[in-house]
C-alpha positions in Angstrom: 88.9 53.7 136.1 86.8 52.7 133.1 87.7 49.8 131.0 88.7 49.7 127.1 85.6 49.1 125.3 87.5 46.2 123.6 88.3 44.7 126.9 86.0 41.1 126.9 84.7 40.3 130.9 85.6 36.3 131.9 82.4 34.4 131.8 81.8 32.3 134.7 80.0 29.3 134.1 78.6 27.4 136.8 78.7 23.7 137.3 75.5 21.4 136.2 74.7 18.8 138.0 75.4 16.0 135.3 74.1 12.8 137.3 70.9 15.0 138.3 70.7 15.3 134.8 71.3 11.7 133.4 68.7 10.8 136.2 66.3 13.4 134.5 66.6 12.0 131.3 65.9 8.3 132.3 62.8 8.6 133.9 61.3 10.8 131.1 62.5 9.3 127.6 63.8 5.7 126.8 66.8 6.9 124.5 70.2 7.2 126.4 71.6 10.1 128.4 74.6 11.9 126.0 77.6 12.5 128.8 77.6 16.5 129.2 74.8 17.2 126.9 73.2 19.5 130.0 76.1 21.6 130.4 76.8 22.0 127.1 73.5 23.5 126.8 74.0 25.8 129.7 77.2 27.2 128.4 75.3 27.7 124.9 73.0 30.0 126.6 75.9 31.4 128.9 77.4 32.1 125.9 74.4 33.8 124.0 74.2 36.1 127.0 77.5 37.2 127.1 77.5 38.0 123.3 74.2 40.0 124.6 76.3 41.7 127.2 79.0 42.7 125.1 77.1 44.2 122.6 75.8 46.4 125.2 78.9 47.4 126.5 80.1 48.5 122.5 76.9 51.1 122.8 77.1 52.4 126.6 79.3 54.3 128.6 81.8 52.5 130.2 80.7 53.4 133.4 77.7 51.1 132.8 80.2 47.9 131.9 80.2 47.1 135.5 76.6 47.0 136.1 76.1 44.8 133.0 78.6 42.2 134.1 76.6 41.8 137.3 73.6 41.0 135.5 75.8 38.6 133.6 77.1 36.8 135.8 73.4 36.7 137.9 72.1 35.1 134.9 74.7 32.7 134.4 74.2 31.8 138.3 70.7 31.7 138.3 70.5 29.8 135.0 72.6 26.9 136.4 70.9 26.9 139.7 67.1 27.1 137.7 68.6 23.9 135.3 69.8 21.8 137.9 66.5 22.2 140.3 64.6 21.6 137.2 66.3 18.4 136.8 65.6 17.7 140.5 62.2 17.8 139.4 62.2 15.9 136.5 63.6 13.0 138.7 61.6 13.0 141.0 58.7 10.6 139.1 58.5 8.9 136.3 56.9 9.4 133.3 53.9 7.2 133.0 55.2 6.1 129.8 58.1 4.6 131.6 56.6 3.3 134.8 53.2 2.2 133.2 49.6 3.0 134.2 49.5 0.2 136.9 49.7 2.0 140.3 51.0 5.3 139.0 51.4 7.5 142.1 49.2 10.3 140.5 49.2 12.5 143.8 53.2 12.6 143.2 52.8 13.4 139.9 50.6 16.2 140.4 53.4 17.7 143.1 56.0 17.5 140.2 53.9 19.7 138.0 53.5 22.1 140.4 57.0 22.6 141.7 57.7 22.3 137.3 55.5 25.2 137.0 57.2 27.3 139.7 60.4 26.4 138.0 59.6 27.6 134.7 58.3 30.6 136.4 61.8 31.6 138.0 62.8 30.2 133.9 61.2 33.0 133.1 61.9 35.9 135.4 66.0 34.9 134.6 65.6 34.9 130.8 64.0 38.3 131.7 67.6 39.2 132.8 68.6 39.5 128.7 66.0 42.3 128.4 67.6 44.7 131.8 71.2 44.0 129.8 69.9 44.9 126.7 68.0 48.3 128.4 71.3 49.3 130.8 72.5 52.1 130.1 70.1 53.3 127.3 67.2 54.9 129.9 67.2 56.4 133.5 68.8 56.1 136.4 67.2 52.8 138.5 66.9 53.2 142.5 67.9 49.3 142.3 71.4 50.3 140.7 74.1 50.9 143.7 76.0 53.7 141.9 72.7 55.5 141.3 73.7 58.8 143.1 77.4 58.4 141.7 75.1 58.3 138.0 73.4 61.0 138.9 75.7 63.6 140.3 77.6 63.3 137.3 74.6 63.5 134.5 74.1 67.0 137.5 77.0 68.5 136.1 76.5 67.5 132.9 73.4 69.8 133.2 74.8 72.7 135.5 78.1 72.4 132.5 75.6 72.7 130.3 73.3 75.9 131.6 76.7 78.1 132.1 77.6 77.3 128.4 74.8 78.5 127.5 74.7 81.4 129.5 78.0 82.4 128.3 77.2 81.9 124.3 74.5 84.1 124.6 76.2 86.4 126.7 78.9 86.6 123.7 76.2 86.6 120.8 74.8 89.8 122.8 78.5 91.2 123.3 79.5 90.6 119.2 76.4 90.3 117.2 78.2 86.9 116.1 79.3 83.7 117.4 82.3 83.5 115.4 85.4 83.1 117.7 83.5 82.0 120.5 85.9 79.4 122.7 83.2 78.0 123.9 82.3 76.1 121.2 83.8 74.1 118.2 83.2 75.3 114.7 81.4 72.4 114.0 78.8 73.8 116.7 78.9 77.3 115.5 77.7 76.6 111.9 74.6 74.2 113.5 73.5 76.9 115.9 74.1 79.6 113.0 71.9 77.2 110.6 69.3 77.3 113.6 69.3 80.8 114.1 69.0 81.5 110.3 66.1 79.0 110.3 64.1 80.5 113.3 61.1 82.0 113.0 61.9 84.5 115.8 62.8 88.2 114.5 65.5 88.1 117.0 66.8 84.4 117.7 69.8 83.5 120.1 71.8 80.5 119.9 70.0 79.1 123.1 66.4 80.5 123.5 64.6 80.8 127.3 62.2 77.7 126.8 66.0 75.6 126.2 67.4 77.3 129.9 64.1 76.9 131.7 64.0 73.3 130.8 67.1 72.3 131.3 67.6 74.4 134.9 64.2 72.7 135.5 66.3 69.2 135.5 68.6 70.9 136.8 66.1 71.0 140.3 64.8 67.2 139.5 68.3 65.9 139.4 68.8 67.4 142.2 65.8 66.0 144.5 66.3 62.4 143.2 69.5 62.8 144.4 68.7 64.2 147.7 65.8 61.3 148.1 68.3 59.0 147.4 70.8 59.6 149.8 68.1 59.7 152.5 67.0 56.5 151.5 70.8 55.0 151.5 70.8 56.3 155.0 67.9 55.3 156.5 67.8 52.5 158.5 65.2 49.9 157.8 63.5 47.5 160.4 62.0 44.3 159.8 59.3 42.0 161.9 57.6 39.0 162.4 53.9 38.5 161.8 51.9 35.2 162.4 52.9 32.8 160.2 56.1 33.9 159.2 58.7 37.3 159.2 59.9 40.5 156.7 63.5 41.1 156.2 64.6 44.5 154.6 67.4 43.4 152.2 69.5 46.5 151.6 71.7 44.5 149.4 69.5 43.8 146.9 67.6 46.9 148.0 64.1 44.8 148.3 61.9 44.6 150.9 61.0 40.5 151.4 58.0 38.7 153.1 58.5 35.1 153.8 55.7 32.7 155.1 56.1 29.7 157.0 54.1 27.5 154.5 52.4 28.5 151.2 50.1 31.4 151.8 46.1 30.9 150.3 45.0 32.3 147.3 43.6 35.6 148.9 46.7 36.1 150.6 48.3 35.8 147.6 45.9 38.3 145.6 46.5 40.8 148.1 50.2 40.8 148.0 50.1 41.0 144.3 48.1 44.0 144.2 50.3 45.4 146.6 53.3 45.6 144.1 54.4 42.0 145.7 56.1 39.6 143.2 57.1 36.1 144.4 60.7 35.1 143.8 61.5 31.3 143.7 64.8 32.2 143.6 65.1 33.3 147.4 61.8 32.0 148.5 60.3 35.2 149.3 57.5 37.4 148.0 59.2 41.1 147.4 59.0 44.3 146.1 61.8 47.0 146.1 62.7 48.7 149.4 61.4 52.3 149.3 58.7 54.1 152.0 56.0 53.1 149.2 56.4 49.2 150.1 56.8 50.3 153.5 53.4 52.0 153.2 51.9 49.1 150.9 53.0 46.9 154.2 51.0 49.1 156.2 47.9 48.0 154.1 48.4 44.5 154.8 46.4 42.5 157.5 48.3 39.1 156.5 51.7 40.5 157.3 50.7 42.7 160.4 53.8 42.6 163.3 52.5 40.6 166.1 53.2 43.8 168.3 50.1 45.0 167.0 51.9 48.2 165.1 52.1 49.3 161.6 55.5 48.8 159.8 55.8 52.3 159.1 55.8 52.9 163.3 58.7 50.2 163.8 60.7 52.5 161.2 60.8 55.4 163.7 61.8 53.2 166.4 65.9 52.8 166.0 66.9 49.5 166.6 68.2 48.0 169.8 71.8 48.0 168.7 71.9 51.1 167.1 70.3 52.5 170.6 73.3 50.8 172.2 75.6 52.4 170.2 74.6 55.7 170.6 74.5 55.3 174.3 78.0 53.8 174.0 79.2 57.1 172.1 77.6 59.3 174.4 79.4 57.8 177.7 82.6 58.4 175.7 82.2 61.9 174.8 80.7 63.0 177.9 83.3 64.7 180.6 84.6 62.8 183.3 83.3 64.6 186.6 85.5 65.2 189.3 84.8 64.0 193.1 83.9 67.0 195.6 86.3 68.1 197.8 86.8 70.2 200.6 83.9 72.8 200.9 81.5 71.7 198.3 81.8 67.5 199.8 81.0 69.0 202.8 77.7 70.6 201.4 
């Protein structure tokens, strides 16, 4: 059931790692640590977020609220967990202004910048998190979002609501030369598509021309087939392999397809995921891209990530996996009949 718009979703705030923190603070700067400073700062932006998110929620349907207190609370989980590895970080050396130039262990150093870079790059991609609020709700229908067919069977008959409406207006303009009286619509409606009709220049208007039914019983068909492609794709079950130097997972949950390495891959290796739609996510120390047949294909393209059986990714697809082979064989010796023993004239045969 949908929500009242007025209804405000309880933020959760996730804890900061104050002594990581203090810690931070000490071996960068020489003025004192103030006691829940970091976590005040957290909740700030928690908060700024939430006022984001509920501004949303004022301009959406209510069947998007859910969907944008996700992303809330992902930010507000990712924004702690981003602070407090940052602070990790920071503590990890000193700043030269604190431990002086004498035997400053500048290889250490140049490890902290690096892991500070990859931090602010996962900084980043979560304050990117504000923009998908902002956007939900106000475009199409993402494959990412789990209620995507639910969306999209109900903006269908929308559509299909809309195409017999308009049928049936027409069909009573025809019958009456008017549109007076029609049920089907509100008065309101009647005098704008009488004010369109009168301002036409078509010597013989209708409330709802051909081009307007074409176009709409063409999305009609669209809606239709990205629902269809959908429900395959929620269906289908996706395997994943190992390769040398590391493994692919298929994560359904968060519907992306995600490459992990043993170590750091090189730069080419790197260059050649990117192209390949491949985005690397500190957050679950993977590179990824969503889960659809085109990643699955894109993998196929890939020498780095080949399966050590020596097949394409898109061939382990078609294979069904070992348990869901069991299963079905399970099934089968169920349903199948019990036979019967010979006796008498057909044993002895």
């Amino acid at each position: 059931m949908a929500r009242s718009m007025k209804e405000v979703h309880t933020i959760n705030y996730y804890p900061i790692n104050e002594g990581a923190a203090r810690r931070a603070k000490e071996m960068n700067s020489f003025s004192d640590y103030k006691e829940g400073s970091a976590t005040a700062e957290y909740r700030a932006m928690v908060d700024k977020a939430a006022a984001i998110a509920e501004q949303q929620k004022s301009r959406v349907d209510p069947m998007y609220h859910e969907k944008i207190d996700h992303l809330l609370d992902t930010y507000a989980r990712k924004l702690a967990e981003n602070m407090n590895q940052g602070f990790a970080i920071d503590a990890r050396v000193p700043s030269v202004l604190i431990a002086g130039p004498s035997n400053f262990p500048v290889g250490k150093k140049e490890k902290q910048n690096r892991a500070r870079d990859s931090n602010m790059e996962e900084w980043r991609h979560i304050q990117g998190l504000l923009d998908k609020i902002r956007s939900t709700g106000m475009g199409g229908i993402s494959a990412d979002d789990p209620a995507a067919v639910e969306k999209l069977q109900k903006k269908l008959d929308g559509l299909e609501r809309s195409q017999l409406i308009m049928k049936e207006v027409n069909a009573y303009y025809r019958k009456h030369g008017k549109l007076d009286g029609c049920a089907l619509l509100s008065p309101d409606q009647i005098e704008k598509l009488k004010a369109s009709m009168a301002s036409s220049w078509r010597s013989d208007p209708r409330p709802f021309e051909s081009y307007q039914l074409t176009n709409n019983n063409a999305e009609i068909r669209r809606v239709k087939a990205r629902i269809e492609q959908l429900s395959k794709q929620a269906q289908r079950e996706f395997s994943g392999w190992e390769f040398d130097g590391g493994r692919v997972e298929m994560n359904r949950e968060d519907n992306r397809l995600q490459v992990f390495f043993d170590g750091k891959p090189d730069a080419d290796t790197r260059a050649e995921l990117k192209s390949n739609g491949f985005r690397w996510a500190p957050s679950v120390g993977a590179w990824q891209r969503q889960l659809t047949d085109n990643a699955i294909r894109a993998a196929d393209r890939l020498e780095c990530i080949k399966p050590v059986s020596g097949e394409k990714p898109s061939q382990l697809q078609k294979k069904p996996s070992i348990l869901q082979t069991m299963r079905e064989q399970g099934e089968k010796v169920q349903t199948e009949p019990e036979k019967k023993a010979p006796s008498g004239r057909d044993a002895e045969r």
